[in-house]
C-alpha positions as CSV (number, residue, x, y, z in Angstrom):
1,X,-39.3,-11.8,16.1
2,X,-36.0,-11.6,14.0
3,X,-35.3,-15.4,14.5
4,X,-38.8,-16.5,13.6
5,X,-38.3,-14.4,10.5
6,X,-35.1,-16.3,9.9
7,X,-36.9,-19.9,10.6
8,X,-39.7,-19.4,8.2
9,X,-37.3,-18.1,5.7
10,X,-35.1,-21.3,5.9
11,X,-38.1,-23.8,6.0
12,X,-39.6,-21.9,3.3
13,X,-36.5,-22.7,1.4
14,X,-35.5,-26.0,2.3
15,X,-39.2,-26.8,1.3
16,X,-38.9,-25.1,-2.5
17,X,-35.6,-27.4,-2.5
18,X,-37.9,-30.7,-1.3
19,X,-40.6,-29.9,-3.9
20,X,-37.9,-29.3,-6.2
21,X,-35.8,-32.8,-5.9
22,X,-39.8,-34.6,-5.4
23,X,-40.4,-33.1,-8.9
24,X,-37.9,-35.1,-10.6
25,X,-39.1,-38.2,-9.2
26,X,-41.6,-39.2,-11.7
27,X,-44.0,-41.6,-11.3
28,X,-45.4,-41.4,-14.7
29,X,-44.7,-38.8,-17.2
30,X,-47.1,-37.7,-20.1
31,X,-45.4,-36.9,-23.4
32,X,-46.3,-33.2,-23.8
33,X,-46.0,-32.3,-20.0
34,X,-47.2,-33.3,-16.9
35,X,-46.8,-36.1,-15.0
36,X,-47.1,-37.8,-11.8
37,X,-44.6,-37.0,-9.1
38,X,-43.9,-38.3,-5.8
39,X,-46.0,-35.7,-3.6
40,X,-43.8,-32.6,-5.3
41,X,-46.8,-30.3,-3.9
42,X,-46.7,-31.1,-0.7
43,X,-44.0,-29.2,1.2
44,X,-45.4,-25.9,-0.9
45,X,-49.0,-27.2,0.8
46,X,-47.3,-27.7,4.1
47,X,-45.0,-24.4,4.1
48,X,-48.8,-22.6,3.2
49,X,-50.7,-24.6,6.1
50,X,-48.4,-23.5,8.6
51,X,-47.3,-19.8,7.9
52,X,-50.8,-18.7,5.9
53,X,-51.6,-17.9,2.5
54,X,-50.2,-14.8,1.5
55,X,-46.6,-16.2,3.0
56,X,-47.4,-19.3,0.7
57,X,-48.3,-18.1,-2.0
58,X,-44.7,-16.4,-2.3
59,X,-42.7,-19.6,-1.7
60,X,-44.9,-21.1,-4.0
61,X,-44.8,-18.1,-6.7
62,X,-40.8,-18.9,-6.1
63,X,-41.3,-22.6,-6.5
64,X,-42.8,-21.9,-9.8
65,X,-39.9,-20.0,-11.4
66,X,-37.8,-23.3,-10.3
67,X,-40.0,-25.2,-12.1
68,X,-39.9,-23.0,-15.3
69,X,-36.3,-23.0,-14.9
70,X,-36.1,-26.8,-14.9
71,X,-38.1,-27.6,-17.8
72,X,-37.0,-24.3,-19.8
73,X,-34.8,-26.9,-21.6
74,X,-37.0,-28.8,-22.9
75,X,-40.1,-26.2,-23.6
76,X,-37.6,-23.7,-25.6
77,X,-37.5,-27.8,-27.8
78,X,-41.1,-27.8,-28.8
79,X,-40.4,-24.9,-31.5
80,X,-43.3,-22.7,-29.6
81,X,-44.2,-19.1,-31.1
82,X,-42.7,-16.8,-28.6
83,X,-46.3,-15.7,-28.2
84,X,-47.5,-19.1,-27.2
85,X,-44.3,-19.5,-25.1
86,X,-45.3,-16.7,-22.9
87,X,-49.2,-17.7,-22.4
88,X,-47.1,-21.1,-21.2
89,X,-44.8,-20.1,-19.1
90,X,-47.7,-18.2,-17.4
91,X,-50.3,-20.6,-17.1
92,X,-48.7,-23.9,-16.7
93,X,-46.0,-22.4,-14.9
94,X,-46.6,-19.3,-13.1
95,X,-49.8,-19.6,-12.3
96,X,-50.3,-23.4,-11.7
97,X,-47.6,-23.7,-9.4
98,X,-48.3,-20.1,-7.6
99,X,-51.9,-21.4,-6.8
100,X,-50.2,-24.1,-4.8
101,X,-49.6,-21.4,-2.0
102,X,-53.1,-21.4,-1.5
103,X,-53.6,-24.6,0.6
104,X,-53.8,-22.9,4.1
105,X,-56.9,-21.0,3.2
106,X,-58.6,-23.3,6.0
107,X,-55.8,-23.6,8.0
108,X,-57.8,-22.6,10.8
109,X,-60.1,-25.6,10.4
110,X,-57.9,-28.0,11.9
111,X,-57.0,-31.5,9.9
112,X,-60.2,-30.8,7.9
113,X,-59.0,-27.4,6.5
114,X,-55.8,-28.7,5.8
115,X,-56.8,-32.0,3.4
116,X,-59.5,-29.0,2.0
117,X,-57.3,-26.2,1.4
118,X,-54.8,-29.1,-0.4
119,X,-56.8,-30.7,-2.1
120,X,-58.5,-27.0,-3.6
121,X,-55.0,-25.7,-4.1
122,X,-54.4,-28.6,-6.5
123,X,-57.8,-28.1,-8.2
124,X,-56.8,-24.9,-8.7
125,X,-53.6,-26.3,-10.3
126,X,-55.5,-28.3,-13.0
127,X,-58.2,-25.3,-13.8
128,X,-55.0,-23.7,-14.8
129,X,-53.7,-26.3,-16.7
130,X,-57.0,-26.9,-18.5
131,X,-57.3,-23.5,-19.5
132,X,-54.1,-23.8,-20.9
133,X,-54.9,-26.9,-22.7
134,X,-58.0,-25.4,-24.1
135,X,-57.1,-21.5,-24.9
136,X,-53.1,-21.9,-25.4
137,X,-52.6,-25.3,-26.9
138,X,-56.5,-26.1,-28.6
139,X,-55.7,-29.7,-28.0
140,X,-57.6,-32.5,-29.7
141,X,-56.8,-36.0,-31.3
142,X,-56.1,-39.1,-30.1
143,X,-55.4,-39.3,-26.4
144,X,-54.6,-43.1,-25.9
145,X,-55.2,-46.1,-28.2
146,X,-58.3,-46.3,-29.7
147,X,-59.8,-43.6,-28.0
148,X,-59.7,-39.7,-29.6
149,X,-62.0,-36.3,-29.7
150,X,-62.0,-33.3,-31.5
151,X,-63.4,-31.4,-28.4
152,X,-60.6,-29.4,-26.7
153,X,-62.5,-29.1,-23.8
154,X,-62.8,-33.2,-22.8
155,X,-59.5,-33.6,-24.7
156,X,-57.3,-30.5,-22.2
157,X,-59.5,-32.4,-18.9
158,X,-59.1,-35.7,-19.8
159,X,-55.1,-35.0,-20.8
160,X,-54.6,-33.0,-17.3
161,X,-56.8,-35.0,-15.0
162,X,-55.1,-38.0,-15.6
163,X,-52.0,-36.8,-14.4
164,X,-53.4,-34.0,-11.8
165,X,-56.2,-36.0,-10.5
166,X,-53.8,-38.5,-9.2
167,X,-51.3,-36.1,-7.9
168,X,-53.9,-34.4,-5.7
169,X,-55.1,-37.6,-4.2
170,X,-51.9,-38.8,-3.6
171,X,-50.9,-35.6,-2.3
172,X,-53.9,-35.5,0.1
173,X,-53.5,-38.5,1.5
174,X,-49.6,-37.6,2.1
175,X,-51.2,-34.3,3.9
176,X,-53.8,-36.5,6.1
177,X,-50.7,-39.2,7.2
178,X,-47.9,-36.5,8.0
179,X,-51.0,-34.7,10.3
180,X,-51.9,-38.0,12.0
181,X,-48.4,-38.6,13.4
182,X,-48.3,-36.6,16.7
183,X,-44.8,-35.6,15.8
184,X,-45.3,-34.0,12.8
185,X,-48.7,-32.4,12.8
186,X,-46.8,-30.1,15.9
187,X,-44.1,-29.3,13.6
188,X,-46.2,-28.9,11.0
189,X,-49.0,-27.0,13.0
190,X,-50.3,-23.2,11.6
191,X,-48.2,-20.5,13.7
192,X,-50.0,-17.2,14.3
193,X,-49.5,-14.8,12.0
């Protein structure tokens, strides 16, 4: 019992460090925050699959005050109120990345829970960041060339769904191959809880 403690400890860590190294591998990168990683979600999603929800959603909580500590740097340089600064830090930070922990709600369900439970952890990551966009930020204006609103609301989706939309299909479809390899879907595999 003590050593299966100790295992999911250490994977849980080593996968906050994966997610963490995956983060700074940026595919493309938006210039007021968010971007496109290579599949930075997906050891949180895997560590959740396999050891359950409440166990993920503390690793991911943890992964969460990595990532705030990585980009304090450069949030403390956007001059933010320290009112707005807090409503940031907890919902593009704290709560979008502690939602992540959710992915093994259906990790009963076999391969099909899995992809689900990913690909609703990550939705659950955007609702976040759109709230954000909409309630913290009241974003509006132009968004690429030639095309602008003054509606928050399409602005804060159409901002955060072109980088979270892509991250949570790619991410899903990193999920579906690591659980089609025979190898790795029995490492990977939910253990009792």
């Amino acid at each position: 019992m003590k050593n299966s403690k100790t295992v999911m400890l250490v994977e849980g860590a080593v996968m906050i460090a994966l997610a963490a190294v995956l983060s700074f591998i940026k595919v493309y990168k938006l210039p007021w925050g968010g971007s496109i990683t290579l599949l930075s979600m997906l050891p949180i999603c895997l560590f959740s699959i396999k050891y359950g929800v409440a166990r993920g959603l503390f690793v991911s909580f943890v992964y969460s005050l990595v990532q705030m500590l990585l980009d304090l740097g450069e949030v403390l340089s956007w001059g933010l109120t320290p009112e707005i600064l807090i409503a940031c830090f907890a919902l593009d930070y704290l709560l979008a990345y502690t939602v992540i922990g959710t992915a093994g709600m259906f990790r009963k369900k076999k391969l099909p829970g899995w992809i689900a439970g990913t690909a609703v952890a990550l939705l659950l990551r955007l609702v976040s960041h759109f709230i954000s966009g909409v309630f913290i930020w009241h974003s509006f204006g132009e968004l690429w060339d030639g095309f602008s609103t003054e509606n928050e609301y399409i602005y804060s989706l159409l901002y955060n769904g072109s980088y979270m939309l892509p991250e949570i299909i790619f991410t899903v479809i990193g999920a579906a191959i690591l659980f089609s390899v025979p190898q790795t879907k029995k490492l990977l595999s939910p253990v009792s809880e």
